[in-house]
C-alpha angles and dihedrals in degrees: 000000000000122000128230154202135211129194124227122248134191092272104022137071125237112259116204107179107185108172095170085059094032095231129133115185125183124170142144129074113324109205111118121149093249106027095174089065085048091055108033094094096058082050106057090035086064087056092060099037082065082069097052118094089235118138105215139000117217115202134214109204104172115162132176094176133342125182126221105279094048089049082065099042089056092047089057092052089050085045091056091042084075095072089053085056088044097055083059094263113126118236112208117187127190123194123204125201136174119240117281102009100124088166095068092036086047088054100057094040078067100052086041091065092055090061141057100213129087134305130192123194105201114175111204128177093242141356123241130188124223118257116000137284130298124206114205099259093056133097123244108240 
């Protein structure tokens, strides 16, 4: 199973999906029209990484703003992470946040409630996405 990265747009997060060193980042704004399009393809490469021999998945959840679609599309990703944990391989999620944004911090303390693996609450003074943005009419690198 391949790696990838996504850029950051104006309206989606950057998306870095590293199974060799079992690490998934995303990070950035969340707020595309479809955001299940946007985040199929996470989906369905959970479902392979499930297949991996991998002992453990450390995820990168980093979120200035995401809109309600995309609330329920990440919630499904932290639902699937649960069959990673299932198969015996440990989930950890860390959860960054910027000062004084109880909002976000308020939003993964919520997921974190649906799920028994671990959570961690990180505060950081801003949030940056990986690579730089990418306006509609530009190609991904």
């Amino acid at each position: 199973m391949k790696g990838y990265f996504i850029r950051p747009s104006r309206i989606t997060p950057s998306v870095y999906f590293n199974p060799k060193n079992q690490l998934l980042d995303v990070r950035g704004k969340s707020s595309p029209e479809n955001a299940l399009a946007f985040y199929n393809v996470l989906l369905q490469n959970i479902d392979s990484y499930v297949q991996l021999d991998v002992a453990k998945l450390t995820v990168n959840m980093a979120f200035e703003y995401f809109n309600t679609s995309s609330s329920k599309c990440l919630f499904m990703i932290l639902r699937k992470l649960e069959s990673v944990e299932q198969l015996g391989k440990k989930v950890i999620v860390n959860w960054y946040y910027e000062q004084d944004d109880e909002d976000m911090k308020e939003a993964g303390e919520d997921f974190s409630s649906f799920f028994e693996y671990e959570f961690n609450f990180k505060e950081v003074p801003v949030i940056n996405t990986l690579g730089g943005i990418v306006e509609k009419d530009e190609k991904a690198a």
